[in-house]
C-alpha positions in Angstrom: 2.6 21.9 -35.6 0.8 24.0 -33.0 -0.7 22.6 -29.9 -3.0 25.0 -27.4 -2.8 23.7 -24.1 -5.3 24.7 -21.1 -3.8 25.0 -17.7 -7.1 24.2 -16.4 -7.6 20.9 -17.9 -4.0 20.6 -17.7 -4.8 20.7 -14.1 -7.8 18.8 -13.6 -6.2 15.7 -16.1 -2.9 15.3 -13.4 -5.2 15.6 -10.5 -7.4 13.0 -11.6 -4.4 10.6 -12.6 -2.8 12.0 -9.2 -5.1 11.1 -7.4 -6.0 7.7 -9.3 -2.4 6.9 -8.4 -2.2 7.5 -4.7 -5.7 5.3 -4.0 -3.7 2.6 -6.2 -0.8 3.4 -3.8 -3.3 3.7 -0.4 -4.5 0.1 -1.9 -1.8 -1.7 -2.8 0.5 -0.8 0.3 -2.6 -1.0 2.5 -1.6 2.4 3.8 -4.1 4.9 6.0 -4.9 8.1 4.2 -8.2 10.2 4.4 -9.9 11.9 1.3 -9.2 15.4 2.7 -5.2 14.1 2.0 -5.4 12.4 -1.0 -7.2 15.3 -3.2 -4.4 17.5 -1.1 -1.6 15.6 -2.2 -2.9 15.1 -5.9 -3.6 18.9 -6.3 -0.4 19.1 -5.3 1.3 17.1 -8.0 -1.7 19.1 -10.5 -0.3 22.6 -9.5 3.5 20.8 -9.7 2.7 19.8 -13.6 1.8 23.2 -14.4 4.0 24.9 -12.7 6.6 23.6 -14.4 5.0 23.8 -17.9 3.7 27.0 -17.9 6.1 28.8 -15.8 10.0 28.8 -16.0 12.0 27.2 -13.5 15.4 26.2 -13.2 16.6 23.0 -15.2 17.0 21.0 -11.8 13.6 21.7 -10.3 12.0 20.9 -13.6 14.4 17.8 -14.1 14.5 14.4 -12.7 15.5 15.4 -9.0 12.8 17.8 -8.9 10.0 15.3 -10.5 11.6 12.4 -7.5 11.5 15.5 -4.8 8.0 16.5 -5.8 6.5 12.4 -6.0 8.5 12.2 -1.8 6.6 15.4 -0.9 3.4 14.1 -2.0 3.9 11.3 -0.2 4.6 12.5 3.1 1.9 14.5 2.5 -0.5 12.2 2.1 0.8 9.0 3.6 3.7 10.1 6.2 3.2 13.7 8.0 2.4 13.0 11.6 3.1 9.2 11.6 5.3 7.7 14.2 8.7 6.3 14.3 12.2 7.3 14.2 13.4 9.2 11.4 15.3 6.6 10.0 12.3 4.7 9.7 10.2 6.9 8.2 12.7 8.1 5.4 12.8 4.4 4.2 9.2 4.5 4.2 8.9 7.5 2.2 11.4 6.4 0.1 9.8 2.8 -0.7 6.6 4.5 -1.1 7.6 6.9 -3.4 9.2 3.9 -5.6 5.8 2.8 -5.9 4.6 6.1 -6.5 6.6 6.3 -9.5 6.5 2.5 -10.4 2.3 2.4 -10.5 2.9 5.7 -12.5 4.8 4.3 -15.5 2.5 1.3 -15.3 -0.7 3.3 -15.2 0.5 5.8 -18.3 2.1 2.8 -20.4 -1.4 0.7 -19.7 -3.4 4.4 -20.5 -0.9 4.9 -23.8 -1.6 1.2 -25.0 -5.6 1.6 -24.0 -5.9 5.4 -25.7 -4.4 3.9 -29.1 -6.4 1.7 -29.2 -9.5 3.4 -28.9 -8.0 6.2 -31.2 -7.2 2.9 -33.7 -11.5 2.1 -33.5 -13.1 5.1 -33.7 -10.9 5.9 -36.5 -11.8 2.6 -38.0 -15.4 2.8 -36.8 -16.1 6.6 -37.5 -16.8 7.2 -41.6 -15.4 11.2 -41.6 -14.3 11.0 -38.1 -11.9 13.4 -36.6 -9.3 10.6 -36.6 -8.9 9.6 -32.7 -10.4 12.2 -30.8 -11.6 10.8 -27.6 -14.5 12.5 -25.2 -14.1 13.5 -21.9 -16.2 10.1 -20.5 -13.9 7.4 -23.0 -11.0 9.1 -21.7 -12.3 8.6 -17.4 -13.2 5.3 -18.7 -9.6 4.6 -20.5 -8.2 5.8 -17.3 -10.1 3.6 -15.0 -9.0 0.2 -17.5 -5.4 1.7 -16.9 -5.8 1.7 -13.1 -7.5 -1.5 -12.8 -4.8 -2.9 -14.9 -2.1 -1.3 -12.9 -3.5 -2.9 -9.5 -3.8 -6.6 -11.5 0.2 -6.2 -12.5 1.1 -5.2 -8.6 -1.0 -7.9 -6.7 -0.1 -10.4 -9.4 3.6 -9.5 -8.6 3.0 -8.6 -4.7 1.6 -12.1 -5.0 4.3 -14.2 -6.1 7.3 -12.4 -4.3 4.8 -13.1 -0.7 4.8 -16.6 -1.8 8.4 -16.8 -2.4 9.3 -15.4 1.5 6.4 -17.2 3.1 4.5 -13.9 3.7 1.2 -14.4 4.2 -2.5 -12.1 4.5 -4.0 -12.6 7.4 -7.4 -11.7 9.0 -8.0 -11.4 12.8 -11.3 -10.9 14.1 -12.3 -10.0 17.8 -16.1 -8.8 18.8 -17.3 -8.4 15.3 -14.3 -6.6 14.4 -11.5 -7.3 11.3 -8.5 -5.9 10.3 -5.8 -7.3 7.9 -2.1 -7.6 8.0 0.8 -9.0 6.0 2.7 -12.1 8.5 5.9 -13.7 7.8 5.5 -17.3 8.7 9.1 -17.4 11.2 10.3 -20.8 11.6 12.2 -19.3 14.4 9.0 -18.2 16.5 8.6 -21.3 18.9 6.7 -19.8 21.3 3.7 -22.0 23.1 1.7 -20.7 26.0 3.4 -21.1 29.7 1.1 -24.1 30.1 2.4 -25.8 26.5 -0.9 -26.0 24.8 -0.9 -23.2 22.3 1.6 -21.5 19.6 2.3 -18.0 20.3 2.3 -15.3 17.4 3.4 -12.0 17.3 1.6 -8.8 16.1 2.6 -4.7 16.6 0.5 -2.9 18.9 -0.7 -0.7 16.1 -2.6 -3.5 14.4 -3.9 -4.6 17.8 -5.5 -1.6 18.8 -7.6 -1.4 15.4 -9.6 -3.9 16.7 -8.9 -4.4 20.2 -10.1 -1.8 22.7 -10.4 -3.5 25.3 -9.6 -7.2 26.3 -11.1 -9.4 28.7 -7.3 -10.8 30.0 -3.9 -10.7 29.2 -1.5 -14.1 29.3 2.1 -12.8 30.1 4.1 -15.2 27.6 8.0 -15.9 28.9 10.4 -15.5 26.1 14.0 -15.5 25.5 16.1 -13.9 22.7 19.7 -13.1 21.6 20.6 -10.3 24.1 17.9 -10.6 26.7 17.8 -13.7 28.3 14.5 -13.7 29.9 11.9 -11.3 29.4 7.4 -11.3 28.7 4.9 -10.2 26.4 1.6 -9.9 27.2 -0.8 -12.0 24.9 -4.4 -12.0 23.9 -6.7 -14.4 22.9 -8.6 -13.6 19.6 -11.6 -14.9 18.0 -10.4 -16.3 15.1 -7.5 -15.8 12.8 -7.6 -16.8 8.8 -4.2 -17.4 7.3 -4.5 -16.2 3.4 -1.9 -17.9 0.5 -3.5 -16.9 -2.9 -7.3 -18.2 -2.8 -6.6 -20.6 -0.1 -7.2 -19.4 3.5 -6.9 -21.3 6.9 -8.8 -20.4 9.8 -7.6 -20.5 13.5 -10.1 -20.7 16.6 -9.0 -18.7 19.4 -5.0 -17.9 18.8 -2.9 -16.5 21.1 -1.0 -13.1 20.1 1.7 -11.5 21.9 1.9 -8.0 21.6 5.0 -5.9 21.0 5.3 -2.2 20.0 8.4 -2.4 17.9 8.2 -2.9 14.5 9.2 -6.1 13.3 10.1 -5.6 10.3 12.7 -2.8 9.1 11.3 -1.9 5.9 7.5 -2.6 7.3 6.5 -5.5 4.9 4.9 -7.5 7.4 3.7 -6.6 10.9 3.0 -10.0 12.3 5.0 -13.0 12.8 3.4 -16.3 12.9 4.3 -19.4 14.6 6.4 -22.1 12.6 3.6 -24.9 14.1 1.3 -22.2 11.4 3.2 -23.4 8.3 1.8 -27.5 9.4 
């Protein structure tokens, strides 16, 4: 059996599915990415496909190492190039993102596989002299789009119950009419109040801060100690409200008080805030 293949919809399918697979990616890691970079990185992977059909390259660029080394470029490329942080840092967030890369890619092709037999299974049952499965070009986008949506389902359902299982919460904080979101661990070890004793104290990277908070009308310098430092301050702000996300339920704080630090706190970037054990009451 013969089987013509275009390059050009060759091309066009993967950066469609390329792209469909990095805004699941931008979604579901809550990462920053503009349009200019996603169609960038997803013609990218396109011209990668090809390349390696239609063309011959050697057996390891074409293999598995090239397929993981292409899926890490397009990654940086998208998501990493001219973020900050140390280069330790940023490898492990390439390399975590481009485990999800490939992970919402097996999910998305086994959910399109499933959806594309099926359809193939009706119109061959529902067609009298039909051509036995051959799908147009708008059931395929729309067998596509049921594959994505049922990619993101699977990864929040499971992002769901691991968040759960280490007390890591979503949280929104609003200041002047602004929002932004963030994952939080819920730290049983943050005890910090306010130097007069009246308020817990959490903790949120500077980078999350400055989303919504340009300026400030005053700073509380909150006294801390830790393993290492004995004394030391962070300066702390007072938001307008705070809602504390577990599943469908959310709780709202009036007027919390954040300290603000620039390191990350957490090594492989799964949460940028810590909240207050008095949070979890």
């Amino acid at each position: 059996m013969k089987y013509t293949v275009y390059i050009d919809v060759l091309f066009f399918v993967n950066l469609f599915m390329d792209l469909l697979i990095l805004l699941l990616l931008k979604r579901l890691f809550r990462l920053s990415a503009s349009w200019k970079r996603l169609f960038l990185g997803a013609g990218f992977g396109a011209a990668w496909a090809c390349g390696t059909l239609f063309f011959p390259v050697p057996a390891v660029t074409g293999g598995l190492p090239g397929l993981a080394a292409s899926g890490a470029f397009m990654v940086w490329l998208v998501f990493e190039r001219g973020r900050e942080g140390d280069w330790r840092e940023r490898l492990a967030r390439v390399g975590r993102e481009t485990a999800g890369l490939f992970f919402l890619a097996l999910v998305l092709g086994g959910a399109f596989y499933a959806l594309e037999e099926m359809a193939a299974g009706w119109f061959r049952g529902g067609a009298a002299g039909g051509d036995g499965g051959a799908l147009g070009l708008s059931a395929w986008a729309c067998l596509a789009a049921g594959a994505g949506f049922l990619a993101r389902f699977l990864w929040e359902t499971v992002r769901e119950w691991a968040g759960k299982r280490r007390a890591i919460f979503r949280v929104r904080l609003g200041y002047r009419g602004r929002e932004t979101e963030t994952d939080a661990l819920l730290d049983t070890g943050n005890r910090l109040i306010s130097p007069d004793g009246g308020r817990p104290v959490h903790v949120l990277e500077y980078e999350v801060c400055r989303q919504i908070c340009e300026k400030v009308d005053g700073v509380t310098y909150i006294p801390y100690r830790s393993v290492g430092r004995q004394d030391g301050v962070i300066p702390g702000i007072t938001l307008d409200y705070m809602e504390i996300g577990a599943g469908k339920e959310r709780t709202r704080v009036e007027r919390p008080l954040i300290g603000i630090v620039k390191a990350p706190l957490s090594p492989d970037g799964s949460y940028r805030m810590l909240l207050n054990e008095r949070a979890g009451r």
